[in-house]
Each structure stands twice: as structure tokens, then as C-alpha cells.
VEXVEXZA-24933 format. One record per residue (C-alpha): residue number from 1; x, y, z. Coordinates in steps of 0.001 Angstrom, whole numbers, plus 524288, in hexadecimal, padded with zeros to 5 digits. Example, Ala and Ser with C-alpha at 12.3 -4.5 7.8 and 13.67 -1.06 7.14 Angstrom:
{site 1; {8300C; 7EE6C; 81E78}},
{site 2; {83566; 7FBDC; 81BE4}},
This chain:
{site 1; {0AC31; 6A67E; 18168}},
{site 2; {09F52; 6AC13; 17CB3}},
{site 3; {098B3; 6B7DB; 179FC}},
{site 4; {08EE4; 6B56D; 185AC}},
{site 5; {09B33; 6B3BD; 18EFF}},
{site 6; {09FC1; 6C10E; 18DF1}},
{site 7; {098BD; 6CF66; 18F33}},
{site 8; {09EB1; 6DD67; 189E8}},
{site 9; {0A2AC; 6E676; 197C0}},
{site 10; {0A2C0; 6F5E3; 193B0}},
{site 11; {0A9C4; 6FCAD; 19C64}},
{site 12; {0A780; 70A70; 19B22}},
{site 13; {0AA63; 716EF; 1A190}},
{site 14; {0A431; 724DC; 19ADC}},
{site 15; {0A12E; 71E9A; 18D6A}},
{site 16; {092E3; 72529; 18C46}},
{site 17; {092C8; 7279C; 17CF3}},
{site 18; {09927; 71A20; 17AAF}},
{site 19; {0938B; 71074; 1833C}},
{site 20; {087D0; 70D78; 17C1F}},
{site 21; {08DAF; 70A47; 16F7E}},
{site 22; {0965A; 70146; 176B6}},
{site 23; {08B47; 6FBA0; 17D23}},
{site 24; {08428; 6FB43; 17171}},
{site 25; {08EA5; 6F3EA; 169F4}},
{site 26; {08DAC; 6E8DD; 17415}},
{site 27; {080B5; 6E6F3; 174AE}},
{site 28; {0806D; 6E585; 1657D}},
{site 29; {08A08; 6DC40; 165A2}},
{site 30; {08329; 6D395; 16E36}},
{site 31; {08A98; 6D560; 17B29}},
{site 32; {08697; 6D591; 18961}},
{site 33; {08D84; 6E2F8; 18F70}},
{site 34; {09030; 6E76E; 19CCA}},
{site 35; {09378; 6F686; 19E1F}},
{site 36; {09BAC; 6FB17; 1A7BC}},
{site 37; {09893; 708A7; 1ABC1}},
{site 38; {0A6DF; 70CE6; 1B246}},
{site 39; {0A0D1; 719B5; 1B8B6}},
{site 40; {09EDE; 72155; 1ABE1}},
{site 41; {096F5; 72DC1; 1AD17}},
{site 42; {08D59; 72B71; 1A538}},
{site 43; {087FB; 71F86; 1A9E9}},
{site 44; {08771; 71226; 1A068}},
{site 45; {079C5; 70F8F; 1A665}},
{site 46; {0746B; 71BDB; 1A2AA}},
{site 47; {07A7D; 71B89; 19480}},
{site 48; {07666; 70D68; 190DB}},
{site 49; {067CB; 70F2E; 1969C}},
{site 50; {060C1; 70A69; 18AAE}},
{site 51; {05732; 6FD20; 18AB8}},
{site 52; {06330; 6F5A9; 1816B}},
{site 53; {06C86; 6F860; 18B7C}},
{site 54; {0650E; 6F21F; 19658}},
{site 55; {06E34; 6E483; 1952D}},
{site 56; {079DD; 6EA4F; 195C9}},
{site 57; {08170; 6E99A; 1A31E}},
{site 58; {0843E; 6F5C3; 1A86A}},
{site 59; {08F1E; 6F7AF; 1B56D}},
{site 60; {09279; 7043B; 1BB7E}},
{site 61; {09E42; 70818; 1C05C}},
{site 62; {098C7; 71241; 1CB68}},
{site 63; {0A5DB; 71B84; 1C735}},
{site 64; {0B036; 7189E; 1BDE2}},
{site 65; {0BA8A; 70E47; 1C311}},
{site 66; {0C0F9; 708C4; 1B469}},
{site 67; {0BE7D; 7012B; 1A9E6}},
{site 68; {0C5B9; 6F3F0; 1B00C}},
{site 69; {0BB8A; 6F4AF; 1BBC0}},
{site 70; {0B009; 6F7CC; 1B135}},
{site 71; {0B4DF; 6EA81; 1A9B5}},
{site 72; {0B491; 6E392; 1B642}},
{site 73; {0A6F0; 6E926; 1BA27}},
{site 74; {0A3BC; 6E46D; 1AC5F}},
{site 75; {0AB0B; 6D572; 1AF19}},
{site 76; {0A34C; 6D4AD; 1BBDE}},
{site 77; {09834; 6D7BE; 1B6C5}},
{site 78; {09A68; 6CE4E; 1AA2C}},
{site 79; {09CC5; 6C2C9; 1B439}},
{site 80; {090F5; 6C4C4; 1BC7B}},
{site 81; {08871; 6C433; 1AE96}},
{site 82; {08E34; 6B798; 1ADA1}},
{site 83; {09882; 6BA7D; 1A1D2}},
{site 84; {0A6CC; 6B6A8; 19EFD}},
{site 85; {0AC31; 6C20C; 19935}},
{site 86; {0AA3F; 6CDA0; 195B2}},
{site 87; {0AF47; 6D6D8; 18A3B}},
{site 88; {0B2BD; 6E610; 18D3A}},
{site 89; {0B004; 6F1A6; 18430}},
{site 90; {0B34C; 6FFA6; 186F1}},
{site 91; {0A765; 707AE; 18633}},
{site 92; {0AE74; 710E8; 17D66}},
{site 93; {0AA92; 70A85; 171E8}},
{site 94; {0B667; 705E2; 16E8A}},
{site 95; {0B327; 6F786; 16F8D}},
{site 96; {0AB6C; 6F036; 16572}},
{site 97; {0A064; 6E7CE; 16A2F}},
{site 98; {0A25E; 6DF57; 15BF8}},
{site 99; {0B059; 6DD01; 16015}},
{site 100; {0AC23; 6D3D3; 16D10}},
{site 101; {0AA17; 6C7DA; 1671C}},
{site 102; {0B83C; 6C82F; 16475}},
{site 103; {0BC4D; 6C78E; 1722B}},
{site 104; {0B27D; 6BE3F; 17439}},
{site 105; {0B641; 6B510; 16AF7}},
{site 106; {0C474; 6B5F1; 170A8}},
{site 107; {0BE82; 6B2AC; 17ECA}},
{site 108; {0C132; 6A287; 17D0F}},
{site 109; {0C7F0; 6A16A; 189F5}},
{site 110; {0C345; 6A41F; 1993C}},
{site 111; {0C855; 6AF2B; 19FD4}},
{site 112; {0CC4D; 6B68C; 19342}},
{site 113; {0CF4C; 6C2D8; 19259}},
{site 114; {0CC4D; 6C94F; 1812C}},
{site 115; {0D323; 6D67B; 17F1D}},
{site 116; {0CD1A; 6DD18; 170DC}},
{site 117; {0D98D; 6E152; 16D69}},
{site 118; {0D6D4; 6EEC1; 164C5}},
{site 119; {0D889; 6F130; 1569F}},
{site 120; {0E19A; 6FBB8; 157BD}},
{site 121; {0E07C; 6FE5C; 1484B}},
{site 122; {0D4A7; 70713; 148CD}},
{site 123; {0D240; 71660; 1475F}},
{site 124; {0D416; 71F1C; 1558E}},
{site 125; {0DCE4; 714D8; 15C58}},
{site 126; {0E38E; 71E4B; 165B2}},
{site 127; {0F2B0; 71D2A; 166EB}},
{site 128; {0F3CF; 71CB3; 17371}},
{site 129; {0EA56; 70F4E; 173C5}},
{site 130; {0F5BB; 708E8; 16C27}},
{site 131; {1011D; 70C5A; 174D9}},
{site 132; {0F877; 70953; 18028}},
{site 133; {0F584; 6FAEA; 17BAB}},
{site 134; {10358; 6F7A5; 176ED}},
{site 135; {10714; 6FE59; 184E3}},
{site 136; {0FD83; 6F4E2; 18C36}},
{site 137; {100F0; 6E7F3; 18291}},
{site 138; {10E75; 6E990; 1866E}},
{site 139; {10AB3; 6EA6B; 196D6}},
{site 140; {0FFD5; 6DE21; 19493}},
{site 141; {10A6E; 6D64A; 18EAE}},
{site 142; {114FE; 6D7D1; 196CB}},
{site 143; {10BB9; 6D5D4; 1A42A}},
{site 144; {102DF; 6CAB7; 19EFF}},
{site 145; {10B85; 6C3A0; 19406}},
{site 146; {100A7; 6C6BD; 1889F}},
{site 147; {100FC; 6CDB0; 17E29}},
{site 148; {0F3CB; 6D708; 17CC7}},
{site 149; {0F335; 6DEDD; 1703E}},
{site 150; {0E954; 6E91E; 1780D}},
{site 151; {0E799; 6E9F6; 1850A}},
{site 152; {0E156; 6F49D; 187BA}},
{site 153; {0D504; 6F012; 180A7}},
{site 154; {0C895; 6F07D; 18792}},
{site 155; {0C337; 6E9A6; 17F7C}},
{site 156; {0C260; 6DB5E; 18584}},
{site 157; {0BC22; 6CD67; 189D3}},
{site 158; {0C012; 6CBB5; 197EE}},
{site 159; {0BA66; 6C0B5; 19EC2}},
{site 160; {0B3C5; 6C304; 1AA5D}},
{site 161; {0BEA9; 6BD74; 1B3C1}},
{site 162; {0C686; 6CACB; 1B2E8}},
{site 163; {0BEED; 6CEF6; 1BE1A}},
{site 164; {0C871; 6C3EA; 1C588}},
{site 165; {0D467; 6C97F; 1C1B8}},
{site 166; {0D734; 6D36F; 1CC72}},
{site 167; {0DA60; 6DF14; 1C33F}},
{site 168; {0DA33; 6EC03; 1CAB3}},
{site 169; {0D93D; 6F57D; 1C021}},
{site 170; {0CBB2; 6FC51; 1BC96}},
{site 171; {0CFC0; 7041E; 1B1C5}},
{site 172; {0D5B7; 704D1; 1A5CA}},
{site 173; {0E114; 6FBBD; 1AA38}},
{site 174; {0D73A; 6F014; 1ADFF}},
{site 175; {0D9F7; 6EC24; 19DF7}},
{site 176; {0E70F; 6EA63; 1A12D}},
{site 177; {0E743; 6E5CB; 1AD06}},
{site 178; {0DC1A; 6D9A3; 1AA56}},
{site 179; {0E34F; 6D5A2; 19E24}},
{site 180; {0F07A; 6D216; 1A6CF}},
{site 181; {0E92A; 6CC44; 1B225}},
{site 182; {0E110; 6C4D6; 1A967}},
{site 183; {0ED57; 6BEC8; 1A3B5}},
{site 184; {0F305; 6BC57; 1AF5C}},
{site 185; {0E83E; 6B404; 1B32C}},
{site 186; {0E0C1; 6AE7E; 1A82F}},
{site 187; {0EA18; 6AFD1; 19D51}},
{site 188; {0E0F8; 6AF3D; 1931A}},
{site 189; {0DFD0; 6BDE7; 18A50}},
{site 190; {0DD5C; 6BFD0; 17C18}},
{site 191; {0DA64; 6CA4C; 171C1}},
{site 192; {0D427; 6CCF4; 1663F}},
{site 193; {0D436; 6D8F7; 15C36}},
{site 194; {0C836; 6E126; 15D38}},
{site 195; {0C2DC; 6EB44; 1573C}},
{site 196; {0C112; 6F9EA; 15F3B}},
{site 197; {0BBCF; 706B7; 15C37}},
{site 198; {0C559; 713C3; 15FF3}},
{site 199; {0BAE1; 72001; 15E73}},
{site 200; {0C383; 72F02; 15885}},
{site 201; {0CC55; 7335F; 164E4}},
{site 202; {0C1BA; 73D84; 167B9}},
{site 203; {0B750; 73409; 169EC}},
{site 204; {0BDAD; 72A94; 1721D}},
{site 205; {0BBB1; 72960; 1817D}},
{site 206; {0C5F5; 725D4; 188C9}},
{site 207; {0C74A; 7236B; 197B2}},
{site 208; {0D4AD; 71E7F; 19901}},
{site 209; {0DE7F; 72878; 19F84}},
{site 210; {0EB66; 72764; 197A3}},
{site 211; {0F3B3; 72C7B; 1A39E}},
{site 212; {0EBE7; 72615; 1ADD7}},
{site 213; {0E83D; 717C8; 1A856}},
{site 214; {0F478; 716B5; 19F41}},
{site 215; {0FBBB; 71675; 1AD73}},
{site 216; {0F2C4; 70D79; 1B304}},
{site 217; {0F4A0; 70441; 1A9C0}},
{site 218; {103D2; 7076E; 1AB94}},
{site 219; {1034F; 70243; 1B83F}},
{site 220; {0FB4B; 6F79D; 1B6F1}},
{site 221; {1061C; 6F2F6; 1AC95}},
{site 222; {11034; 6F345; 1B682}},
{site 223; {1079C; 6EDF7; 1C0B5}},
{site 224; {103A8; 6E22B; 1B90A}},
{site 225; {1130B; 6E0D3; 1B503}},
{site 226; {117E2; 6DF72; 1C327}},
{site 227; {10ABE; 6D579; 1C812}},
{site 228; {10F94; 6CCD6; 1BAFC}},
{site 229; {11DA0; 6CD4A; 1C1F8}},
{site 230; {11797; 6C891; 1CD61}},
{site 231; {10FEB; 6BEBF; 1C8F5}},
């Protein structure tokens, strides 16, 4: 697949002192970006007002409903422009704009789902991001039959036809969720090492609940375990 096939989706939700950097970085790297506005209080049309910004795609969630439905807002919108895929960054600043082209040059199949599976061997990795993905690896295995060195990335080529899958999650549990449905009806995943930036524990914004989303995804686990069963 080609570069012109596929444009970066931010999803973001409250990121006001990062979100132009991020934009930034994928404009200077030559990509075509939809934002996805999921409700945040300070609004992403009001931050990225200047003249340079006027190409970018901007969608607004009217009130925050998750980052799954923000990707699909962004894979909706990515199909009506007429793309095949689409790659998704935080708007964190976590994800590298440089560090697309490596997805994309994984993309050789249709209906192929890239996961930028995170160097973990980098200052200000939290513990509890480790656990987590060797938690999740060991659930994605057992209910798809693949083995995914990071799942919880969100950093990812999806191709447009996720919108078809009938996942019901909108938040945090969408990454999980997609990944097994996708393999249960296209097959075709890969991953590739990329490279990530973790800001000092003070400066980092986070908006997943540990009690609340860790037992979401919980469920979902077992969920997914019982509809494999039945299948």
C-alpha cells in the first residue's frame, strides 16, 4: 500500500498543551491528518485556528463518548475522503510522526490491521504498562490464536473496513476488542517495533481509569472467550 492510501486519525480528548506538537509533527512529515475532537473542554477548533492548520480535518465529538468511537469518527471520515487506511496517534505526544512509514511499509495486504508494538527499553516506562501488556498478550492469544507482543498500543494502521466489524466498545477497550474481531474475520495482523516517547510521571496525562477500564477490559476478555466457544 502507499503513502497516499492511508491518513494519520488523532483522537484526542483534553490534550490542549500537546496537540499542536502532535499536529505539528504530522504535518512535517508529510501526512494528511484528521483530528478527532472527543468532547474535550477546550475545543481542538479553537486551539489549531492558525492559517497552516486550515487542511487539517477536524471532527467533534459534541461530549466525550471514547476513544474507539473517536477512531471510528476518524475511519468514517477517512473513507468518505476516499482513503484505505488510516494510522492512529494519541494526541499525548507519545506517538512519533517519523515512526509511520513503518507501519506503512508493513501494510502489503488488504484489510490489514499494523500494531507499532512499543520499545519498552526507554526512560519513564511505567510498571504498570508492562504487566498490563503481558496481561492483555496472554487474553489476545488465547481468544484469537495470535501472538501480539503489545496490544495495548495505539499506535496503529487500521484499514478503513473496521467500521464493518460490529465492535460495541467506544472506549479504551475498542483496541482490544477490534484486534480479535479483526482476526476473526480477516485474519491478516502484523507488527513492527517502533519507537515512543514516555514524558517524567509528573508531566504525563492520563485518562484511563485503572479501576474502571482495567474491568472493562476484564470483561470484554471473558466476553470474547465465551463468543470464540460459540463460534
Amino acid at each position: 500500500m502507499s503513502k497516499q492510501d492511508t491518513i494519520v486519525v488523532v483522537p484526542t480528548f483534553n490534550n490542549p498543551k500537546t496537540i499542536k506538537n502532535v499536529v505539528d509533527d504530522i504535518l512535517d512529515n508529510n501526512y494528511n491528518v484528521i483530528v478527532v475532537d472527543d468532547g474535550s473542554i477546550s475545543k481542538v477548533v479553537d486551539i489549531l485556528n492558525e492559517e497552516k492548520y486550515k487542511s487539517i480535518h477536524i471532527e467533534t465529538h459534541p461530549h466525550n463518548i471514547g476513544k474507539g468511537q473517536a477512531i471510528l469518527t476518524g475511519a468514517n471520515k477517512a473513507k468518505q475522503l476516499g482513503y484505505k487506511n488510516i494510522v492512529s496517534m494519541d494526541g499525548d505526544g507519545q506517538h512519533l510522526a517519523s515512526e509511520v512509514i513503518k507501519l506503512i511499509e508493513k501494510n502489503t495486504l488488504v484489510n490489514q490491521i499494523i500494531i507499532g508494538s512499543r520499545n519498552f527499553n526507554i526512560d519513564n516506562i511505567p510498571k504498570k504498562s508492562k504487566i498490563g501488556r503481558a496481561f492483555h498478550n496472554f487474553w489476545i492469544r488465547l481468544n484469537s490464536g495470535y501472538d501480539i507482543e503489545d496490544s495495548l498500543s495505539g499506535f496503529r494502521l487500521y484499514p478503513v473496513s473496521i467500521i464493518d466489524l460490529g465492535t460495541t466498545k467506544v472506549g479504551f477497550s475498542f483496541e482490544i476488542e477490534v484486534i480479535v474481531k479483526h482476526i476473526w474475520k480477516h485474519k491478516h495482523i502484523t507488527q513492527t517495533i517502533i519507537e515512543c516517547f514516555y514524558p517524567k510521571p509528573e508531566d504525563r496525562v492520563s485518562h484511563f481509569d485503572n479501576y474502571r477500564d482495567t474491568t472493562r477490559f476484564i470483561l470484554l476478555h471473558l466476553k470474547l472467550f465465551f463468543l470464540k466457544i460459540l463460534k
